[in-house]
Structure formats: structure tokens, C-alpha cells
C-alpha positions as CSV (number, residue, x, y, z in Angstrom):
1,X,3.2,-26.0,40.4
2,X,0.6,-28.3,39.1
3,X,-2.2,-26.9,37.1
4,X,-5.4,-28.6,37.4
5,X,-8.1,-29.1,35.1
6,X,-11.7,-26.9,35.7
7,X,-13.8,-29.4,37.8
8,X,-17.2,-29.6,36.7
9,X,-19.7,-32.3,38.5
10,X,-22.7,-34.0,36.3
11,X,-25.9,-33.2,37.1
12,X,-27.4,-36.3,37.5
13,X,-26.2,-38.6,40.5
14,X,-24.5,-41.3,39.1
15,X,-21.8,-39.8,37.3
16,X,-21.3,-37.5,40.3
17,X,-18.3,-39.6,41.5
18,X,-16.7,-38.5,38.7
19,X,-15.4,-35.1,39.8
20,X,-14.2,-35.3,43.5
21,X,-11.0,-34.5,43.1
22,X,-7.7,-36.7,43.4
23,X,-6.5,-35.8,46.3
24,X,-9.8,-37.1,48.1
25,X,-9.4,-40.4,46.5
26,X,-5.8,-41.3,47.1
27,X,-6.7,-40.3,50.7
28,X,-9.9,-42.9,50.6
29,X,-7.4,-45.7,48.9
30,X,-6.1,-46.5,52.3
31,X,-9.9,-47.5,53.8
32,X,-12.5,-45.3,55.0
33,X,-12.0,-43.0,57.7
34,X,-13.0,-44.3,61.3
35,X,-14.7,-41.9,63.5
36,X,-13.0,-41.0,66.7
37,X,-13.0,-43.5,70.0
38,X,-14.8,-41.4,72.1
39,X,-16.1,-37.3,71.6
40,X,-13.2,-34.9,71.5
41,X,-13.0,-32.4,74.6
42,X,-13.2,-28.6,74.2
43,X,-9.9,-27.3,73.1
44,X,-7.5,-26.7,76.3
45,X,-4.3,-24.8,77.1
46,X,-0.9,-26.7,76.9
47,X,0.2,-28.0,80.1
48,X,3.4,-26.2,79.6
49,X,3.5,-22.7,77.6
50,X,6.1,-21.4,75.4
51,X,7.6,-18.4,77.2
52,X,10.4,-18.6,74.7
53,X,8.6,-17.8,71.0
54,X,10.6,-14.6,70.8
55,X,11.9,-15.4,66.8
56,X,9.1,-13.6,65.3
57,X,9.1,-10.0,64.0
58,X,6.6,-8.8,66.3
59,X,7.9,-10.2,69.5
60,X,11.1,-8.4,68.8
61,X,9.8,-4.8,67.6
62,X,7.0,-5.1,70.9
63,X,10.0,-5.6,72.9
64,X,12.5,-3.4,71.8
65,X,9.5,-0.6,71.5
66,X,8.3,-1.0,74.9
67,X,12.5,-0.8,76.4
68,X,12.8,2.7,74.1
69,X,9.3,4.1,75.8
70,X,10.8,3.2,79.3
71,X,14.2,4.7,78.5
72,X,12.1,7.9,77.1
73,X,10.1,8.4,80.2
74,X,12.4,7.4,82.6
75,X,15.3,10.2,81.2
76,X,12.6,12.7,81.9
77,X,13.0,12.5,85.1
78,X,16.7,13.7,85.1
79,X,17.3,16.2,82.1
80,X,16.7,19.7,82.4
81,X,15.4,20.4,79.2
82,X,14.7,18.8,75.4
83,X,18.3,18.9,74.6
84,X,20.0,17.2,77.8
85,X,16.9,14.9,77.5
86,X,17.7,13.6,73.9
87,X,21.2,13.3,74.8
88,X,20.5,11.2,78.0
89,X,18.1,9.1,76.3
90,X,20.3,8.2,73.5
91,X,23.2,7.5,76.0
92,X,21.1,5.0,78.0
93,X,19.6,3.4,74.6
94,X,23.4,2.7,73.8
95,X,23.3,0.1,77.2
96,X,19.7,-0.7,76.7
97,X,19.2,-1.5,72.8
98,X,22.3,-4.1,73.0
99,X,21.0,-5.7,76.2
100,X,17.3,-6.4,74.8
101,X,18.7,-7.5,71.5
102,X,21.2,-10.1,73.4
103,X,18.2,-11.4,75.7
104,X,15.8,-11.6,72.6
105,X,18.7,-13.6,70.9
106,X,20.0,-16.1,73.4
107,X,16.0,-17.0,74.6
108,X,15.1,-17.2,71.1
109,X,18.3,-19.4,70.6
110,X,17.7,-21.9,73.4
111,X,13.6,-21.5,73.0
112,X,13.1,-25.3,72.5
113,X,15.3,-26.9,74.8
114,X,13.7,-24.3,77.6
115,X,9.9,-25.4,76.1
116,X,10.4,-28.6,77.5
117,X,10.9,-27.8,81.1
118,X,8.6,-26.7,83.7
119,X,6.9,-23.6,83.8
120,X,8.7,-22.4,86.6
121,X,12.0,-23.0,85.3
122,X,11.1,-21.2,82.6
123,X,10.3,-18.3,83.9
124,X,13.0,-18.3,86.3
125,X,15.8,-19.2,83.1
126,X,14.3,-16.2,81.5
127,X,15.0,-13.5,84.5
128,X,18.2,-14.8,84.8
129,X,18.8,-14.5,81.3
130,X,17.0,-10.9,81.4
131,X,19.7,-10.3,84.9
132,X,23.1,-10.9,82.7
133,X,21.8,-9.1,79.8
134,X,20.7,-5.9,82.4
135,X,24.7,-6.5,83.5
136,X,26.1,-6.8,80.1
137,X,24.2,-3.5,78.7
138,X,25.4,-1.7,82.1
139,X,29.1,-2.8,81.1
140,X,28.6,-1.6,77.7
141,X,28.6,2.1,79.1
142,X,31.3,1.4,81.6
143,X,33.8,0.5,78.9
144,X,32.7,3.6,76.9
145,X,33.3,5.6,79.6
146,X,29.4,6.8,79.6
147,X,29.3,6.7,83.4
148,X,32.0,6.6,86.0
149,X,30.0,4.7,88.8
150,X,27.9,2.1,86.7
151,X,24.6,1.1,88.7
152,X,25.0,-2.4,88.5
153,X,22.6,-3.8,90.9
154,X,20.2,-1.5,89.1
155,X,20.9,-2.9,85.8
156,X,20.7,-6.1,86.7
157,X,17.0,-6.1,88.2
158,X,16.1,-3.5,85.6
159,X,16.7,-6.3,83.1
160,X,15.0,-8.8,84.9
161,X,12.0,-7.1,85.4
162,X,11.5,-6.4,81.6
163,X,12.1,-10.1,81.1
164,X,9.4,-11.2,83.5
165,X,7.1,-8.5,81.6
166,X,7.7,-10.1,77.8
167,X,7.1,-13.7,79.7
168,X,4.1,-12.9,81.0
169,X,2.9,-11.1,77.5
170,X,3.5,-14.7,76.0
171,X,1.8,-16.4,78.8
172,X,-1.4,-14.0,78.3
173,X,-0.7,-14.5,74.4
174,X,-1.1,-18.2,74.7
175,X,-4.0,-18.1,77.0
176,X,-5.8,-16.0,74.6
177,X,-5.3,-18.8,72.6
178,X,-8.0,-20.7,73.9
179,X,-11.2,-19.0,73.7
180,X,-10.4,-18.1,70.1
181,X,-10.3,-21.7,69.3
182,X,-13.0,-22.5,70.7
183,X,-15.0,-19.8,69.6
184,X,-13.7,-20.6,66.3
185,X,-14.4,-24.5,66.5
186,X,-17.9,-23.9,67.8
187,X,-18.9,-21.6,64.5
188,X,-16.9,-24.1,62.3
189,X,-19.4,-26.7,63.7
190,X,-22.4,-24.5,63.5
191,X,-21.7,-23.9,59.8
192,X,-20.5,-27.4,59.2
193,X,-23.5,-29.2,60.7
194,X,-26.1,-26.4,58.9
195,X,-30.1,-28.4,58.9
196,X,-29.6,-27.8,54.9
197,X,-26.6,-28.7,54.4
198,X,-26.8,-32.2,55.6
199,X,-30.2,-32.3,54.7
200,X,-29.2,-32.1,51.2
201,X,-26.1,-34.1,51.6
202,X,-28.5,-37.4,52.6
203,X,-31.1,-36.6,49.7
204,X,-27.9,-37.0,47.3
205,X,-26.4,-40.1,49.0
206,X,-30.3,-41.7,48.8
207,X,-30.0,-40.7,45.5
208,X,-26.9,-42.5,44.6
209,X,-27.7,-45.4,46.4
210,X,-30.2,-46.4,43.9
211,X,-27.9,-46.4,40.7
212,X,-24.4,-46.3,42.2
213,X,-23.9,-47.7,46.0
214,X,-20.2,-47.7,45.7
215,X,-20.4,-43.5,45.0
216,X,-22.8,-43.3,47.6
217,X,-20.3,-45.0,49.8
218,X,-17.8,-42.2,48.7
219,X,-19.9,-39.3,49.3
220,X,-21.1,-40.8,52.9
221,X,-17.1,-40.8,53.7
222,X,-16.4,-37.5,52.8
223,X,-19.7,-36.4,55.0
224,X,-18.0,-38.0,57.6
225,X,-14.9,-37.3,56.7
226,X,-16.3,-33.5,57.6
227,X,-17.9,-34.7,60.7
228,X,-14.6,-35.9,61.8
229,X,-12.4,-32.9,61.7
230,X,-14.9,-31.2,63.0
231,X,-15.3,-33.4,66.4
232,X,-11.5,-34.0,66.4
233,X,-9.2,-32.3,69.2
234,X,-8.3,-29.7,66.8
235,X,-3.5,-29.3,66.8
236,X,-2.1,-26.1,67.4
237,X,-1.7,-26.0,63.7
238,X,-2.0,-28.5,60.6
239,X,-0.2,-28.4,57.5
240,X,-1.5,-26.5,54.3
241,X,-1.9,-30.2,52.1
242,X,-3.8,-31.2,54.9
243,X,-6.4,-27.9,54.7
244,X,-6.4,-28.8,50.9
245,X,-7.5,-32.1,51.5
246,X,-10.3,-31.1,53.8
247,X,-11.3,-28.4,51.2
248,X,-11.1,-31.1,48.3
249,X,-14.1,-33.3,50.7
250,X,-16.3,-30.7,51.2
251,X,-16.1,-29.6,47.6
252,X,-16.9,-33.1,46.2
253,X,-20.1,-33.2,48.3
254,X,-21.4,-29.6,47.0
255,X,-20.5,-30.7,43.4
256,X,-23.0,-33.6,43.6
257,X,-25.2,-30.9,45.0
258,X,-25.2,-28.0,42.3
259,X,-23.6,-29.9,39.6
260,X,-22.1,-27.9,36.7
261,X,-23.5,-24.6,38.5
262,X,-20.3,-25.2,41.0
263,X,-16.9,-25.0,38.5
264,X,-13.4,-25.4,40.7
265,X,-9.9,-24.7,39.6
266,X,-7.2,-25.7,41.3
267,X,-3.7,-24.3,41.1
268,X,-1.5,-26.0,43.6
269,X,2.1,-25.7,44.5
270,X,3.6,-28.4,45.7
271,X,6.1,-26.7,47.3
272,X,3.4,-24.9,49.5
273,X,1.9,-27.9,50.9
274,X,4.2,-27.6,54.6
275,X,3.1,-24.1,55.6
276,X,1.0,-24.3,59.1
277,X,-2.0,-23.3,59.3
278,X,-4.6,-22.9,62.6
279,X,-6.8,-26.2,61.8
280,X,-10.4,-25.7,59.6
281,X,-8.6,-22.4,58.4
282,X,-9.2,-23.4,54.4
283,X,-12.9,-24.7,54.5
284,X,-14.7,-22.0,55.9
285,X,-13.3,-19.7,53.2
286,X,-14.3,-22.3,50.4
287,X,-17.8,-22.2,52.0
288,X,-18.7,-18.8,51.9
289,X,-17.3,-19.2,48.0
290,X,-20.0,-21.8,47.6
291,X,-22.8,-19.8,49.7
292,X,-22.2,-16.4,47.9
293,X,-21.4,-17.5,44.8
294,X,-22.7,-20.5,43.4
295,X,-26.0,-20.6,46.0
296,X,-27.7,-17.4,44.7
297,X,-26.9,-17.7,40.9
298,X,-29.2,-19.7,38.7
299,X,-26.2,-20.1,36.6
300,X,-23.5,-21.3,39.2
301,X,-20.4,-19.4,39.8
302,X,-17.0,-20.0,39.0
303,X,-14.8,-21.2,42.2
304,X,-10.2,-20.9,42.2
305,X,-8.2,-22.3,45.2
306,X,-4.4,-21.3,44.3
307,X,-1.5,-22.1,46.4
308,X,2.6,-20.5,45.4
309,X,5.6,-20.9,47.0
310,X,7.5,-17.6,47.3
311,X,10.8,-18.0,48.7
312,X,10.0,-18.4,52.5
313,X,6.4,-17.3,52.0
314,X,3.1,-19.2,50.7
315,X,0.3,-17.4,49.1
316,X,-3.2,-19.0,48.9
317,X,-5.6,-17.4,47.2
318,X,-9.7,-18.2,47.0
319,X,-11.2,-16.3,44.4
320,X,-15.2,-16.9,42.9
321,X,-17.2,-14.6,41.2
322,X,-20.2,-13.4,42.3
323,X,-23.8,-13.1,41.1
324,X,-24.8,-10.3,39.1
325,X,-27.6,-9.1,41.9
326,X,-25.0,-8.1,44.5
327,X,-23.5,-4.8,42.3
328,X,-27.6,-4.6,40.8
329,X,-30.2,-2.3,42.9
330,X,-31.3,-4.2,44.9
331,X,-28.2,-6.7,46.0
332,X,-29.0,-10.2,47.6
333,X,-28.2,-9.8,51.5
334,X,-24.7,-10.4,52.2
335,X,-23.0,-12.1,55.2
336,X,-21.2,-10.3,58.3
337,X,-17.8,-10.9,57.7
338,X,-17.5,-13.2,61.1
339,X,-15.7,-16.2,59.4
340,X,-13.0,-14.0,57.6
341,X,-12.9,-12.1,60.8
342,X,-12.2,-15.3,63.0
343,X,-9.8,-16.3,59.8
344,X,-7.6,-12.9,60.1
345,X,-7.7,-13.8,64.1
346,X,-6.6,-17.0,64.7
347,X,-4.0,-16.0,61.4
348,X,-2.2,-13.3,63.9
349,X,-2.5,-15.8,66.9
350,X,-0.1,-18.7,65.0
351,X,1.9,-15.9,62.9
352,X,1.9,-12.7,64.6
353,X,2.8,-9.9,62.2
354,X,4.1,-12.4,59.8
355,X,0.8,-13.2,58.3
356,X,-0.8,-11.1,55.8
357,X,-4.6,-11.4,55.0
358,X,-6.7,-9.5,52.4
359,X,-10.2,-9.9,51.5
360,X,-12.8,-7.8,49.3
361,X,-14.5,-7.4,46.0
362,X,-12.4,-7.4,42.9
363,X,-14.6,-7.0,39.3
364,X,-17.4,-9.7,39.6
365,X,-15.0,-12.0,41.4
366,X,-14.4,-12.0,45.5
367,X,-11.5,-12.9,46.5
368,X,-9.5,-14.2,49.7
369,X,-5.5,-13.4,50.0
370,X,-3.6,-15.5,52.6
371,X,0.0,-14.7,53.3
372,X,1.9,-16.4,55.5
373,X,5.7,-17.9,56.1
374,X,6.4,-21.3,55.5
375,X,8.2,-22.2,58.6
């Protein structure tokens, strides 16, 4: 993990160039960024969906819970009473838990090759996949003697029924994706392309211009730099260097802003940098730093982006503290939680239950906790 140096910006304009950061300048070496051919569209579905993105924890425990609630239900029809009921209900789980793990297994296992055909074919691999597995859990109690007369034909459509019904949960999963990100893109614009934010952005840049044109140059790319991601057809997901990166842009335009009022630490883990993320994740949670931290404090604030490695897990971490007037009296007005809320959203759409996400008030810092795996 590399350790980075507290980042203070000059107050006066010409030595402002001196503090973007240097992973903002590598990515400038290579010209400046060009703006997009023609205006990105609103985000839209994938042609095909992915039926098959059963690997994740929660896919597997939704699944298997919703099979034990119809075994549960269904063995009430039949038993006379709480005991005969327990006993029936474990004696079908001993065909039905087997069977659901096997389908979960085998369509997790050929998942990609499956993604790449039509949608169709997909759903019809998966109920034929769900029909063998209804068989196999069937056998399962014919060979331990659980029943004498095994309902095969039953089994079988029993199992392809709860196969179409954990398809079309992932095809109403991925639809959902779609409003959420473009609800989310249309607030990242909003906040991105604020009056005084870009108001004050060009009073710098004019600034600049007259002592320093090359600097202006810089902090004119990394406006537009901004611009760009913003406009872009956002990916399903981006990689966590490339959040960083993004983060790095904005920050070097707000340090030519409040100067030594806005002080950034980094602490980044190399290591870290390939864990996805749902794109313009990062910089809204840097932006709030900077707009209840460092805005209402005469004296600045104090502003940490960490990144760690954990095994198969990555934990990012933004942390600033906050201005004494929001534990005083009379606290500043605060904001209404809809960016971490839209954060902790689109986190469970690309993760599931495999994302962790904390935010709150620790001491006279606030501070943001991301958890998420790396692959």
C-alpha cells in the first residue's frame, strides 16, 4: 500500500498546479482528453440478460429459501398434525435441498457460455436444467427408499417451474437495473454541472490564464475531463483505479478553489485498484466531503480516501471531518442522504449481499465505509 503525502493546494493561482495529484497527470501525459463524437444516449438494458448470475450469496440463500417455504406449505396439505408435518417436510427437503443445490451449481457453472446465447435459449436451457435436477432429487428418495411409487412426472415440472421463477427474478433484477442508473446518472449530472460549481471553476481558469496558461490548460482538462464521464454511456461497472482517477480530477479543481482550506490524504492499495464498481460511484462521496466539510468551515477541513486489499475483499474508506457548527446549537443544515442512498442502491444492484456499506458520524470526522469483493 502506498502512503501518500497530505495534499495541500496554494492559495494563490499560479502555484495551484502544483497539487493535483499524480495519478491525474500521468493520465494527461498521453494528450488531453477528447470529448465524445456525438451525446451519449440514456442508459439502456442489455440486448441479452444474464439469467445465469446465480454465484452470488444471495441468489443461492433467495433460492434455496423460497424451495424450503414451498416444501413447508405444501406438506401442510398432507400431515395430520405438527409431528407428521415436520417429518414429511424434512423427508421431501432430503429430494428438494440436493436438487436446488445441483441446478444452482451446474447454471452457475455454465453461466457464461449460456450468457452468450439468445434469450430464449436461455430460458429454455435453464428449465431443462431445472427438469433433470426435479428428476435427480425425485431419485434421491427412490434410492433411500423414502417413497415406493416416486412421482416422477411431478418432480420433473415441479423443478422446472422453480427454475423459470429464479429466471424471471434475474430478468426483473436486471430490468431494475435501468431506472436506477439513470436516476443515478441524472443526479450525478445535476451535482456535477451545479451553476457554482462551474462558475467558480471558470473564475479560477481566468485566473490562471493570466500568470500560468499551461495550468489553466490543466485545470480546463480535468473540467472536462468531468464533463466527460459524466455525458459518457456509463459500463455496467468500472474498475476501482479508474473511480480513483476520476476522484483525483475533481479534487485538483476544488484545491485551486479553497486552497489550503481543502487537505487530502490518500492511502491507496495497489492491490485494490481491480475491484468493480457501478460507474461515478467514488465522486459523489468525495463531493459531499468537500460540500460538508471544507465548504462551511472558515478553516477548511481535513479530507482521507483509503483503499485495502483484504484477501478477496476491498475496503474504501472516505473520511473528513466536519465543522464545529454541526454538533453546536444551532448546526448548519445538513443534506438528505440521497447520494449515499443511491450509493448503497446501485452497491446491492452490482453485488447483491456481498457488498457492505456504512456511513455516519464518527468524533468530528464523517465517514463513508465501502465493502465489496474483488471479483
Amino acid at each position: 500500500m502506498r502512503e501518500a503525502p497530505i495534499l495541500s493546494t496554494p492559495s494563490r493561482p499560479e502555484e495551484a498546479g502544483a497539487a493535483v495529484p499524480a495519478a491525474a497527470r500521468a493520465a494527461r501525459a498521453s494528450g488531453p482528453s477528447r470529448a465524445p463524437d456525438k451525446p451519449a444516449d440514456l442508459p439502456r438494458l442489455p440486448p441479452r440478460a444474464h439469467l445465469f448470475d446465480l454465484c452470488q450469496i444471495g441468489v443461492v440463500l433467495r433460492t434455496v429459501l423460497l424451495v424450503e417455504a414451498v416444501v413447508a406449505v405444501a406438506t401442510l396439505y398432507v400431515a395430520a398434525d405438527l409431528g407428521s408435518w415436520l417429518l414429511l417436510a424434512a423427508t421431501v427437503t432430503g429430494g428438494a435441498l440436493p436438487a436446488t443445490l445441483l441446478w444452482l451449481v451446474t447454471a452457475c457453472a455454465s453461466g457464461r457460455r449460456l450468457a452468450r446465447r439468445p434469450l430464449r435459449l436461455q430460458y429454455l436451457s435453464g428449465t431443462l436444467l431445472g427438469l433433470g435436477a426435479g428428476l435427480y432429487g425425485c431419485a434421491l428418495l427412490r434410492w433411500a427408499g423414502v417413497v415406493a411409487d416416486p412421482p416422477w412426472l411431478a418432480s420433473a415440472l415441479t423443478g422446472a417451474l422453480f427454475a423459470a421463477v429464479v429466471m424471471v427474478e434475474r430478468t426483473l433484477r436486471a430490468s431494475g437495473r435501468t431506472p436506477a442508473a439513470t436516476t443515478a446518472r441524472l443526479e450525478e449530472l445535476q451535482q456535477r454541472i451545479r451553476p457554482h460549481f462551474l462558475f467558480n471553476t471558470l473564475n479560477s481558469a481566468i485566473a490562471l490564464v493570466r500568470h500560468e496558461p499551461a495550468k489553466a490548460e490543466t485545470l480546463l482538462e480535468d473540467l472536462s475531463e468531468l464533463f466527460r464521464s459524466a455525458l459518457a454511456d456509463p459500463d455496467e461497472a468500472v474498475t476501482l483505479a479508474d473511480e480513483i482517477a476520476l476522484a483525483e480530477r475533481y479534487l485538483a479543481i476544488e484545491q485551486v478553489r479553497f486552497g489550503g482550506r481543502l487537505r487530502v490524504r490518500w492511502s491507496l492499495d495497489p492491490a485494490a485498484g481491480e475491484a468493480r464498481l457501478p460507474k461515478l460511484l467514488l465522486q459523489p462521496l468525495v463531493e459531499n466531503a468537500v460540500k460538508h466539510g471544507v465548504e462551511p468551515s472558515p478553516k477548511g477541513a481535513r479530507l482521507r480516501i483509503r483503499t485495502e486489499r483484504r484477501g478477496s475483499r476491498v475496503v474504501i474508506e472516505v473520511v473528513n471531518t466536519l465543522p464545529p457548527l454541526l454538533w453546536a446549537d444551532e448546526p448548519l443544515p445538513r443534506g438528505h442522504g440521497i447520494a449515499l442512498a443511491n450509493v448503497r442502491d446501485r452497491l446491492r444492484l452490482l453485488h447483491d449481499m456481498q457488498a457492505g456499506f456504512r456511513a455516519g458520524v464518527e468524533g468530528d470526522s464523517y465517514r463513508v465505509r465501502i465493502d465489496i469483493p474483488v471479483a
